[in-house]
KEGUMAR-248661 format. One record per atom (N, C-alpha, C): residue in one letter; z, x, y. Coordinates in steps of 0.02 Angstrom, whole numbers, plus 50000, padded with zeros to 5 digits. Each point is the difference from the previous one (the first is absolute). Example, Ala and Ser with C-alpha at 12.3 -4.5 7.8 and 13.67 -1.06 7.14 Angstrom:
BEGIN
A503905066049716A500004995550059A500005004550060S499644998250053S500035004250059S500374996150055
END
This chain:
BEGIN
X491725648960526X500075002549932X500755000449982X500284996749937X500635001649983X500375006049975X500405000750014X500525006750012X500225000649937X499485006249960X500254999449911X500525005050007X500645000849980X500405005249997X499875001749913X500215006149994X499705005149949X500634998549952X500764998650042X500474999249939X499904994349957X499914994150043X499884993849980X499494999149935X499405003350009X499485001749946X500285002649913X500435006350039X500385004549937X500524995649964X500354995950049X500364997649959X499424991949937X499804996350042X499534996449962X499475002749922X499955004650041X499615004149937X500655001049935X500435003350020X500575000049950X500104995549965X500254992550033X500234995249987X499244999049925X499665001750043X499394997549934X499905003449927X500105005550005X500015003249980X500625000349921X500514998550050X500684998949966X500024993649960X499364994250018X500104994749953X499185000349966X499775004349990X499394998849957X500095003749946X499904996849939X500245000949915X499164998549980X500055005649958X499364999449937X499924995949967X499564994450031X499614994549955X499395000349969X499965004449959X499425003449956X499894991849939X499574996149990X500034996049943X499195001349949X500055000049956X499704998949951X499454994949972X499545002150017X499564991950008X499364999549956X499714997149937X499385001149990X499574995650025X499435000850015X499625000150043X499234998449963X499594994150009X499475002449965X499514994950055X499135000349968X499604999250048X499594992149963X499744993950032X499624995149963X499535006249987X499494998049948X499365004149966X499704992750026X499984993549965X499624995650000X500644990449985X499654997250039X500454995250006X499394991350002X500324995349976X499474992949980X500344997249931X499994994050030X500074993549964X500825001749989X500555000450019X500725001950016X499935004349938X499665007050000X500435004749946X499505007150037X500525003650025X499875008250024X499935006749955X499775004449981X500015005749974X500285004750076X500525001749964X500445008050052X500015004649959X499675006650050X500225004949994X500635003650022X500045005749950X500565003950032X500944998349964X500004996049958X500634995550002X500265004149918X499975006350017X500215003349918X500544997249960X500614998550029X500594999149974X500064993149998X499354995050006X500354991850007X500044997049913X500484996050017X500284994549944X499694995249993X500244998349924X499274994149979X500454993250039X499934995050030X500134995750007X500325001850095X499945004850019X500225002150045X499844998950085X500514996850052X499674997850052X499715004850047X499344997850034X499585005650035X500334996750064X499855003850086X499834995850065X499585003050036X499444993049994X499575004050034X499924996750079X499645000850049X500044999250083X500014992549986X500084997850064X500084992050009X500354996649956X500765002549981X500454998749950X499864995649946X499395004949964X499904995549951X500215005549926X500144995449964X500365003749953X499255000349922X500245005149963X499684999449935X500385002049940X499655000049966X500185000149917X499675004549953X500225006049983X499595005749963X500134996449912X499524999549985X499764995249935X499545003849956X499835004450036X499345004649932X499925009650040X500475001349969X500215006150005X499285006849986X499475002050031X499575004349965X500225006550020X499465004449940X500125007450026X499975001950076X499384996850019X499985001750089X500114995550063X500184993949984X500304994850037X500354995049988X500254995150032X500404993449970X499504994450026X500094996949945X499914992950011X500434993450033X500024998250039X500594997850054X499794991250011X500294996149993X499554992050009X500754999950043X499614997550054X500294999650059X500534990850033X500355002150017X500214992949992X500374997150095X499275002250013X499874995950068X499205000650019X499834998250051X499235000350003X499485007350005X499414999149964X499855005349983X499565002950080X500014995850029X499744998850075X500375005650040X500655000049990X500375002250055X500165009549980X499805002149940X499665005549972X499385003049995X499725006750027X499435002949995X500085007449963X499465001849991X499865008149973X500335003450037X500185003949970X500455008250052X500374999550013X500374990650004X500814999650014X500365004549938X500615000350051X500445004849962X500554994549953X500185002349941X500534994249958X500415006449983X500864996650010X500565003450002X500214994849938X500355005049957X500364997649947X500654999450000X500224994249977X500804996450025X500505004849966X499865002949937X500435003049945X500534995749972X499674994549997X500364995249944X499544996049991X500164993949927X499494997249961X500154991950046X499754996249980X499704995750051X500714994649970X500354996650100X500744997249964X500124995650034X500224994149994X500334995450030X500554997750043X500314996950048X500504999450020X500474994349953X500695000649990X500104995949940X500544997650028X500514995449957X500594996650045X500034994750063X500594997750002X500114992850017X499764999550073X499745005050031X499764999150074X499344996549988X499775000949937X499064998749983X500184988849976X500614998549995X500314994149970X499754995850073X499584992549977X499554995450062X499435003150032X499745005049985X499615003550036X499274999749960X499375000550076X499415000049943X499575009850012X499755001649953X500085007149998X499355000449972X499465007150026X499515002049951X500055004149943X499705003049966X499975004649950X500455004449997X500055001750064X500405008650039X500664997050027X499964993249989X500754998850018X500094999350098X499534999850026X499944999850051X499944991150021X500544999850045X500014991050007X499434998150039X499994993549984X499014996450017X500294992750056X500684998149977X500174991850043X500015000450057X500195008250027X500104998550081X500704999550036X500605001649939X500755000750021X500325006050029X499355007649997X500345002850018X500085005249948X500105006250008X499875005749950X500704997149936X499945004549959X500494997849935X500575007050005X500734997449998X500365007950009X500095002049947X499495005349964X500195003549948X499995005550024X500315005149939X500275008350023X499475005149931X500085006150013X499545003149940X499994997249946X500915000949974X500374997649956X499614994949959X500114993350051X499584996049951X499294998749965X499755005350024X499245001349988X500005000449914X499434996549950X500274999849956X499165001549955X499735004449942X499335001250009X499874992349953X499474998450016X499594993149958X499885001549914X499905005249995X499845001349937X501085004149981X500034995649940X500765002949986X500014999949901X500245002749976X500324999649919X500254991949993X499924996849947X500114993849983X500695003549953X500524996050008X500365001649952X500045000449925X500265003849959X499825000649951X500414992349960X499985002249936X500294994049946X500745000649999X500495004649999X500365000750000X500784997350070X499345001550053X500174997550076X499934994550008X499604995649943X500024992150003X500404996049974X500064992550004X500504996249966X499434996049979X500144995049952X499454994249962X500274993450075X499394997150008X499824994650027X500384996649989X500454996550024X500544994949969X500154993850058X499665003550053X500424994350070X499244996350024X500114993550020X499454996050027X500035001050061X499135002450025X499984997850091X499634993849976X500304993550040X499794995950010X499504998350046X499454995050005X499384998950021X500044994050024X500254996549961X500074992850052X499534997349951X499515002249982X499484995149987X500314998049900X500044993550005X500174996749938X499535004349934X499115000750028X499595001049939X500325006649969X500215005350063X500015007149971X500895002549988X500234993350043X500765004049960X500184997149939X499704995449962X500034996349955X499625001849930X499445005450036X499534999849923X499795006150008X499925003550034X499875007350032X500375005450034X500574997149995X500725004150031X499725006650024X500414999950050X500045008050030X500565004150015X499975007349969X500765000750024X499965008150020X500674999850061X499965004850038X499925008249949X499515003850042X499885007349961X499174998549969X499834992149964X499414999549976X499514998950039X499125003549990X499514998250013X499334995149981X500214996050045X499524991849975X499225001150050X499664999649969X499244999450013X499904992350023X499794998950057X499554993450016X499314999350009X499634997049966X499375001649992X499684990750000X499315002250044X499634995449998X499244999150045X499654994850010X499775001050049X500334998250068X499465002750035X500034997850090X500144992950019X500374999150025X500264992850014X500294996549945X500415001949976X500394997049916X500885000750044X499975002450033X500814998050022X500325007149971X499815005350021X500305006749981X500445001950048X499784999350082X500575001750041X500584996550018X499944992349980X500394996150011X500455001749959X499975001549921X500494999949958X500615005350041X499675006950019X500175005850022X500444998750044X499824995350063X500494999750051X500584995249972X499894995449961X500494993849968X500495005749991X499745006649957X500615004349935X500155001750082X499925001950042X500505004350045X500204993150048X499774997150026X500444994050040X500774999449917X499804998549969X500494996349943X500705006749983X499735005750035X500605006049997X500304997750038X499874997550079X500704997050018X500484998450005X500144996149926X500474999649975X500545003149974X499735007049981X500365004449967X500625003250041X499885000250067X500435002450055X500004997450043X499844991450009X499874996450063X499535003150063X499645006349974X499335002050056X500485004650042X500385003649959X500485004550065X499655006349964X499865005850021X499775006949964X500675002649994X500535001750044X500485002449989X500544999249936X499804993049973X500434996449935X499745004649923X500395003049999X499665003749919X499564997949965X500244993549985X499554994349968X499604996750004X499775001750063X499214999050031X499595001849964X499344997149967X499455003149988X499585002850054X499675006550006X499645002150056X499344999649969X499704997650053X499114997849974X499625005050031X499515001049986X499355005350027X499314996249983X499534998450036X499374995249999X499625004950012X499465003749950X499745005750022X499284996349997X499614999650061X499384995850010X499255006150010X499744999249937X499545005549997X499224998750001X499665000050027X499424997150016X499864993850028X500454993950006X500164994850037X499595000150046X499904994750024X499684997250066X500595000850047X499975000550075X500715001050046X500124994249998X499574993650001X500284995350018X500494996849932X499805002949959X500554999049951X500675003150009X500045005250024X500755004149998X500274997550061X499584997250039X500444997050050X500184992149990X499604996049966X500354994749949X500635001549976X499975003249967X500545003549964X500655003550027X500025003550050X500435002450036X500504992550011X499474996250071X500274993450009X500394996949986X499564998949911X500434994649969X500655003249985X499985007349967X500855002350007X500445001350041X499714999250085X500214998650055X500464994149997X499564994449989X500174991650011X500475000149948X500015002049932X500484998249942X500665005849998X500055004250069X500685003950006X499845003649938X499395004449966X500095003349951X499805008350027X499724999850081X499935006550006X500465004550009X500694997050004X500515004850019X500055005649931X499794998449949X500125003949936X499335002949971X499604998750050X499425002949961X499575004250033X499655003249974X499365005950016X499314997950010X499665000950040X499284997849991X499675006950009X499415001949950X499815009250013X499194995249989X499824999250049X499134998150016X499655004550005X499495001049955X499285003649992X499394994450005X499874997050048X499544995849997X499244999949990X499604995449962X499195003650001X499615004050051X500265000050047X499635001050079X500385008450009X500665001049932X500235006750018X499615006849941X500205006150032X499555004949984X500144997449903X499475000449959X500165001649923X500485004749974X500075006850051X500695004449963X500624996250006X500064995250052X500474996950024X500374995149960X499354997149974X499924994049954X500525002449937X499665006449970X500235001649931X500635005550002X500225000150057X500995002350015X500144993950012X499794994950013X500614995650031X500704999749928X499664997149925X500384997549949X500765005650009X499575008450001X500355003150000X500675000150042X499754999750049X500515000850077X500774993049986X499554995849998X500164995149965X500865001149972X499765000849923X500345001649936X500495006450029X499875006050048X500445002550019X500454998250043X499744995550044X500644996850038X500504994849968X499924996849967X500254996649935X500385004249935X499735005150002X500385005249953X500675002050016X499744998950084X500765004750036X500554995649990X499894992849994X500414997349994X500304998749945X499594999849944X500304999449935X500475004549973X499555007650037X500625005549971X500784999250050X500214997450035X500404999350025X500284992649980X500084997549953X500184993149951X499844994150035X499394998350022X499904994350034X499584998049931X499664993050012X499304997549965X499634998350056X499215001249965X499434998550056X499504998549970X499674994750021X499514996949976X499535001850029X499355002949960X499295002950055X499374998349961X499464995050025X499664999850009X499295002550008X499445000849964X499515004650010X499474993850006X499725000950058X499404991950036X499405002749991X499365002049987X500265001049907X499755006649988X499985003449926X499865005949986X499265000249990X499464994749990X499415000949997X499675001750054X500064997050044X499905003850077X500155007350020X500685000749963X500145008450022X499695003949956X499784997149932X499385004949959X499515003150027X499504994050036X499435000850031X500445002950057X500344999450038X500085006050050X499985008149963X499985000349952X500465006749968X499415001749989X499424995949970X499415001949958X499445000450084X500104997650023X499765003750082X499885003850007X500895002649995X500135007950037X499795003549955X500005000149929X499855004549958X499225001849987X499654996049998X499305000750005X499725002950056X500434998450068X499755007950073X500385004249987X500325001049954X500255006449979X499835003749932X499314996549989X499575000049938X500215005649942X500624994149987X500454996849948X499334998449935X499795000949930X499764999549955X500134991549978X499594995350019X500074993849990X500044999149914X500254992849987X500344998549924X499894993750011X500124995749953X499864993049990X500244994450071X499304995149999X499994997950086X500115005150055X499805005649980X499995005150052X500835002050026X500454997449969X500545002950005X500215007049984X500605002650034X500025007049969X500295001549951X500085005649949X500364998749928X500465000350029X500435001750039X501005001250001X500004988850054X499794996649972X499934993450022X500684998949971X500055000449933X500474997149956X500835002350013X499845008750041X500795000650038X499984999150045X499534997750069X500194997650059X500644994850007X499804992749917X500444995750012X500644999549953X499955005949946X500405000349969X500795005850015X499545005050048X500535003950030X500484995050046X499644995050049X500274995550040X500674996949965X499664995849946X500324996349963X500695001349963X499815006949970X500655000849963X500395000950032X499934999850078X500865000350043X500344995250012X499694995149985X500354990649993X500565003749939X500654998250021X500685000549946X500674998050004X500254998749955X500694997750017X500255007349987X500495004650035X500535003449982X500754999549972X499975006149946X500644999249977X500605000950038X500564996949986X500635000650055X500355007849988X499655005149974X500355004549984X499465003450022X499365000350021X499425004050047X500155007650014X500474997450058X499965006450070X500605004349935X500274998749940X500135007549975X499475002649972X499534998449991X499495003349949X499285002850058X500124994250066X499585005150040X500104998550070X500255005150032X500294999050063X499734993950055X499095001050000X499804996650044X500144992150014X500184997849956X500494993949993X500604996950018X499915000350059X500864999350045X500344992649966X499764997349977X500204992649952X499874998049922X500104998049969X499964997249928X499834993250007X499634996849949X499774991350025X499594997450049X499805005850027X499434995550044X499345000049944X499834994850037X499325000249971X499064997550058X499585000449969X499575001950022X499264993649977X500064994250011X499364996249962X499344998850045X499724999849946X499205001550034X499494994649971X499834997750067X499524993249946X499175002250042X499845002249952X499155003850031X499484991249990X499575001250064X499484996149983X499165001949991X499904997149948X499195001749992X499594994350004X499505000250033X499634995350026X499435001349942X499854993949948X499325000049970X499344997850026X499405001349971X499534997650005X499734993649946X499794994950011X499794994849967X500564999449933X500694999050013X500375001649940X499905005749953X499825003850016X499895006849939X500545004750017X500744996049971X500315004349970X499965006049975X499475000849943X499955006649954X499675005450039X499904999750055X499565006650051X500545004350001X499755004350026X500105008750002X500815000250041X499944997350034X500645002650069X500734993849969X499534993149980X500574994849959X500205001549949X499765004449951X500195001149939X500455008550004X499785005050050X500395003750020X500634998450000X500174995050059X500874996950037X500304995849956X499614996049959X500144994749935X500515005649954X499695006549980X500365004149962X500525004250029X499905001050060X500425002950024X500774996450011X500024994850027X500694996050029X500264995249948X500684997149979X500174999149973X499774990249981X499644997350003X499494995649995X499574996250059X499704993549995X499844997050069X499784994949968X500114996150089X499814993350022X499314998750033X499554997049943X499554999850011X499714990750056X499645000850024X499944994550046X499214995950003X500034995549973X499474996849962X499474997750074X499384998950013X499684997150046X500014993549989X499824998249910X500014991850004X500604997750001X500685001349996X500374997450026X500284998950060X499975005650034X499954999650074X499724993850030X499435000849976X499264995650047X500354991349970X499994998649941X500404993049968X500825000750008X500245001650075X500584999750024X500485001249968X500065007149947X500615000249951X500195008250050X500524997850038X500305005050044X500555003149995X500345006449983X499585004949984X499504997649958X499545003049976X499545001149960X499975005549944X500644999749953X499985002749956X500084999549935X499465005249985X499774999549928X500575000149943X500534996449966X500355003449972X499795002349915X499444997049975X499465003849949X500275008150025X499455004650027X500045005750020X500315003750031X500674996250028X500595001850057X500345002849944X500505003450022X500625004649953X500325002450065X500635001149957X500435005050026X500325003649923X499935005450022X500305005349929X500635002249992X500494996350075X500515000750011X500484994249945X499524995450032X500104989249974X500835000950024X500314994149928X500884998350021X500395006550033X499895004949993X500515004550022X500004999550104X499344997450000X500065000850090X500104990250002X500544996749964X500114994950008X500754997349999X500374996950045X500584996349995X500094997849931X500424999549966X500114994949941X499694994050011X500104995950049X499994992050017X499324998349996X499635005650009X499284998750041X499555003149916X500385006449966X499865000649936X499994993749931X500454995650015X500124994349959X499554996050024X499954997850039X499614992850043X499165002449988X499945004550011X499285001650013X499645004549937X500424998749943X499835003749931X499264997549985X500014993749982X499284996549975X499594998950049X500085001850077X499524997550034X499325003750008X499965005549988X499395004050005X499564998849949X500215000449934X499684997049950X499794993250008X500444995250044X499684993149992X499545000450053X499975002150023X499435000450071X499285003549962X500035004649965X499555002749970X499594995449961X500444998549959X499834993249939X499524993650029X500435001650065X499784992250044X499395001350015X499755005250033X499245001650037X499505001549939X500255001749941X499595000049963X499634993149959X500674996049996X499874992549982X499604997050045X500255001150062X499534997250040X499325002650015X499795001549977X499295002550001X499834998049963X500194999349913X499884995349950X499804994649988X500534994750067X500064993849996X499614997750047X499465005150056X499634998650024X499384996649952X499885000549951X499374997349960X500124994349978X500744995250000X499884994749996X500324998049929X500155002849953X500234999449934X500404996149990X500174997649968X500884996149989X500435003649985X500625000550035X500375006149981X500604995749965X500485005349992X500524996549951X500624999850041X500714996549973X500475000750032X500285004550043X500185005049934X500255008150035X499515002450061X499564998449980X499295005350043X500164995550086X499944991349992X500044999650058X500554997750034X500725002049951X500525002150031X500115005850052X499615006649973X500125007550020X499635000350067X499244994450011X499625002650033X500384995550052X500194993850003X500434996150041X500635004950020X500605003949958X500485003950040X499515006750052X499575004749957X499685004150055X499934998150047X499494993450008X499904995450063X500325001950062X500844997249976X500434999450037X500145008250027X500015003249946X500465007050024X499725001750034X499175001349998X499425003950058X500174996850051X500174992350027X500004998150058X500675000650011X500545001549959X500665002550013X500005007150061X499705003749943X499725009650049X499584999650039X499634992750026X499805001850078X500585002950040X499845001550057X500385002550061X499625002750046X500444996350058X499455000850087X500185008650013X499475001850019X500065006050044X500595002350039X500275007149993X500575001350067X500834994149985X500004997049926X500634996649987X500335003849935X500265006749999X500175003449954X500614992949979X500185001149949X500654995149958X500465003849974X500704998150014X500725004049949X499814999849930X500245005949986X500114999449915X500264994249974X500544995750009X500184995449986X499754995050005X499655001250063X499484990250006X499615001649953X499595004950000X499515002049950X500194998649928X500635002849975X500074996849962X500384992149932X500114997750077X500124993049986X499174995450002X499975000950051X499014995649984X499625002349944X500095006049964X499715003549953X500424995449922X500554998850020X500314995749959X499914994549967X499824997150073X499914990749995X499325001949968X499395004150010X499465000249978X500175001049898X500065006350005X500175000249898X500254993749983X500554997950024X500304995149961X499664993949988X499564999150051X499674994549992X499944992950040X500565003150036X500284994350065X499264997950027X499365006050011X499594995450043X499204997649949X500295000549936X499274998049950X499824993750020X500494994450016X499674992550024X500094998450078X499745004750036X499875002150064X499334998550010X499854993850041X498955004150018X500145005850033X499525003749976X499725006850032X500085001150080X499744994850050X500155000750036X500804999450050X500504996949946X500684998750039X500305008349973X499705003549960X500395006849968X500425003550059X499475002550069X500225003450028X500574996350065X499574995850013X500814994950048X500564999349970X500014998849931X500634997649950X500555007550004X499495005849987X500255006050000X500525003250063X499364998250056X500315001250061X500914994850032X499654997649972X500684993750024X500535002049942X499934999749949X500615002949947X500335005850023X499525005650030X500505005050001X500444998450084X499684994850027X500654997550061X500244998649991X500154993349953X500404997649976X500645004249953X499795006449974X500485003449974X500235005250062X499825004150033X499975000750069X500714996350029X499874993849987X500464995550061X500464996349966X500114998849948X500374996049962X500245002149926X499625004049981X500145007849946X500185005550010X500305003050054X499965006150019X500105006649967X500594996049944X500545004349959X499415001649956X499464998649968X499515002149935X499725003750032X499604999150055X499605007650041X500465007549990X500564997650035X500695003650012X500045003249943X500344998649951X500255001549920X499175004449972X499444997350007X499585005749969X499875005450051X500045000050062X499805004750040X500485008149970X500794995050023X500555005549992X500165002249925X499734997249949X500185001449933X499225002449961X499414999450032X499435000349987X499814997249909X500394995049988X500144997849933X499954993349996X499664995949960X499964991149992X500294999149932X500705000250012X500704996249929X499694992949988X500455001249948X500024991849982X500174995650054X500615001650035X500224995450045X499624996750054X499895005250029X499285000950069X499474997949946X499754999049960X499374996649965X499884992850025X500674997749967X500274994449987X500174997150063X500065002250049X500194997350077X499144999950028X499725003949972X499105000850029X499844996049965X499894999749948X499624992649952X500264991450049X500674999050001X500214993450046X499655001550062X500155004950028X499744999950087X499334999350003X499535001649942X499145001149992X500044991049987X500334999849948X499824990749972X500224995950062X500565002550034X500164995550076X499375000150026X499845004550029X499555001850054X499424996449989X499854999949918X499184997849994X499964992649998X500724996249977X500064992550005X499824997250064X500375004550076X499934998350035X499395000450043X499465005849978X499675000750017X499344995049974X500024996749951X499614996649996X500124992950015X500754998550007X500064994350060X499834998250053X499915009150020X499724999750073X500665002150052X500645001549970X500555000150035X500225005650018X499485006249966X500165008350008X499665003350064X500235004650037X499885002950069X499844995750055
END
């Protein structure tokens, strides 16, 4: 038996004694009542907040969403499996928040901000914890739309402009080329800072994928893998296979990590994959939380789920952070291009005609054009932007004045001239230039284009360079012209990029280099 000496004890005891401090903490505490289909009723939770995070065992987290006299309503946002009756739920004492900032920059992340790729936890501190639901700035804290994010894609920087701070709607059906456009606008930021996040002038992207198939977000990841675009961007995945509360925070979580950046003078481009999906997540949860159903069984507050979202898409004024602190920058801004997925083209439904009014116009995406190879596939009949010339270069404002209208003109003629009639000069002059222009605004997948190439080929098209073109040489003729200016023009790319302006002079050097190019090209002597 070992030899306890009695001092040895006294002093140990002391020692303990001398370092134990009152850790009394404060905790509320409440009990499941009843739990199924991911949404719990707790008792006990007097003091909880509406929007406020619960934890309950098997670190699964929830969401207090329907506040009653004698319990909460809680939709849980991990499996409802790994919760039973009589568990105990501890309340976080804060409202439900994100991790935000440049540690979350290449990374793929769930709802909660919790990383999904497999790199390894994310180093954020309280600090950056940021809540999902925030104040949209007011009118005063804004500046008017004036600067273009460019897209790459000829159809929409040309006739549908977009510009940083504004919210553009993409709408169509399933398989019309909705995500492609999406990744084109963020591969085509690239440019803005050569793909460095650290360059001010970086655009920062956020791809918020909400009801998706996985095998889509991992498409997607990939391809911004392979095109060096993940270093600047966010991926916040709620996939179909994830809980529905999950589904309908992602936009949110989203838009707050993107916020953080804007208020600190960056721009960021974010993405919503799409908001019809996160409806029906919303109208889920709300109906097991028997929520008073409203038209298609939606709930009445439908119309601020996407409009509270929305109004936080903004450009800020450069004079901000005096009028409200939380604004460590002036000029950042904030764009948001939401997608809604239709049914059989019906635009005018409930959830499309919601987001239609809400965001500052949209690009609508036709099936029969899609399917008769007109890629993108957009409608420019029903397309708008409410922004128009102001989210446009000069160069690209001049060149591309009449083209939306002639495209319009054109699809309508042509439907006309399907019956066979004899048409007249003018008529099958107009329907011969459309011709050309529609097969001008094809473009392959994943090949965003400079403002400047964009709008030099947009050129040769108005003017007329390709009206005695067959149809089929439009797009080779196109492609090879802009190499040929590329490689032997350099100074006209050059001169509109850096002056964003098409003078007389630079006209006049593009008109010879277009008439070179096309002589030789039908010699056979071009590329």
């Amino acid at each position: 038996m070992a030899d306890i000496r009695p001092a040895e004890v006294t002093t140990i005891l002391k020692r303990e004694i001398e370092g134990y401090g009152k850790r009394l903490e404060w905790k509320s505490v409440g009990r499941v009542l009843q739990v199924g289909d991911g949404v719990a009723r707790v008792y006990g939770l007097e003091g909880c907040m509406m929007s406020e995070l619960l934890k309950f065992p098997n670190d699964v987290f929830g969401l207090a969403l329907s506040l009653e006299e004698d319990n909460v309503g809680v939709v849980l946002l991990g499996s409802d499996t790994l919760v039973k009756e009589g568990d105990s739920v501890e309340s976080l004492g804060r409202v439900i928040s994100v991790p935000t900032g440049d540690a979350l920059l290449g990374r793929v992340v769930d709802a909660l901000g919790r990383p999904l790729d497999g790199k390894g936890p994310i180093r954020t501190t309280e600090a950056d914890l940021r809540s999902i639901e925030g104040r949209s700035p007011s009118v005063v804290e804004r500046q008017p739309v004036k600067e273009p994010l460019q897209t790459g894609i000829k159809a929409i920087d040309s006739m549908i402009p977009i510009g940083r701070g504004q919210r553009e709607l993409l709408i169509g059906d399933r398989q019309t080329g909705k995500t492609a456009i999406l990744l084109d606008a963020i591969l085509n930021q690239k440019s803005t800072g050569g793909g460095d996040p650290e360059n001010p002038s970086q655009v920062l992207c956020i791809y918020v994928a909400t009801g998706q198939k996985q095998s889509t977000v991992v498409d997607v990841v990939s391809r911004l893998e392979r095109h060096g675009a993940m270093a600047y961007s966010i991926v916040v995945s709620a996939p179909a296979g994830a809980e529905a509360a999950m589904q309908f925070i992602s936009p949110y979580a989203g838009c707050s990590m993107g916020e953080r950046f804007r208020d600190e003078g960056r721009h960021v481009l974010i993405v919503y994959d799409d908001l019809y999906k996160q409806a029906v997540a919303y109208r889920q949860v709300m109906l097991l939380l028997r929520r008073p159903p409203g038209r298609e069984a939606f709930p009445g507050d439908i119309f601020n789920l996407h409009s509270r979202l929305l109004e936080r898409a903004a450009k800020l004024a450069e004079d901000a952070p005096k009028m409200n602190p939380r604004f460590v920058k002036g000029g950042g801004s904030l764009t948001a291009l939401p997608v809604v997925e239709t049914q059989e083209g019906d635009y005018a439904a409930y959830i499309p005609t919601n987001v239609i009014s809400i965001t500052d116009g949209q690009i609508y995406l036709e099936p029969d054009l899609f399917n008769a190879g007109v890629r993108p596939a957009v409608n420019v009949g029903i397309s708008v932007s409410r922004v128009g010339g102001n989210a446009q270069i000069p160069a690209m404002k001049k060149v591309a004045g009449g083209l939306r209208i002639n495209l319009a003109q054109y699809r309508e003629l042509k439907a006309f001239a399907q019956f066979g009639s004899d048409l007249d000069k003018a008529t099958l002059a107009q329907i011969t230039r459309g011709q050309r222009l529609e097969e001008l605004l094809k473009q392959g997948q994943f090949a965003p284009m400079p403002v400047e190439e964009q709008v030099m080929a947009i050129y040769a098209g108005t003017k007329g360079f390709l009206d005695d073109l067959p149809i089929e040489k439009v797009r080779p003729f196109a492609e090879k012209l802009l190499a040929f200016l590329r490689s032997s023009r350099a100074e006209i790319g050059k001169t509109i990029r850096e002056t964003k302006k098409l003078d007389p002079e630079t006209e006049k050097k593009l008109d010879e280099a277009v008439a070179e190019a096309k002589t030789a090209f039908l010699a056979g002597r071009l590329g």
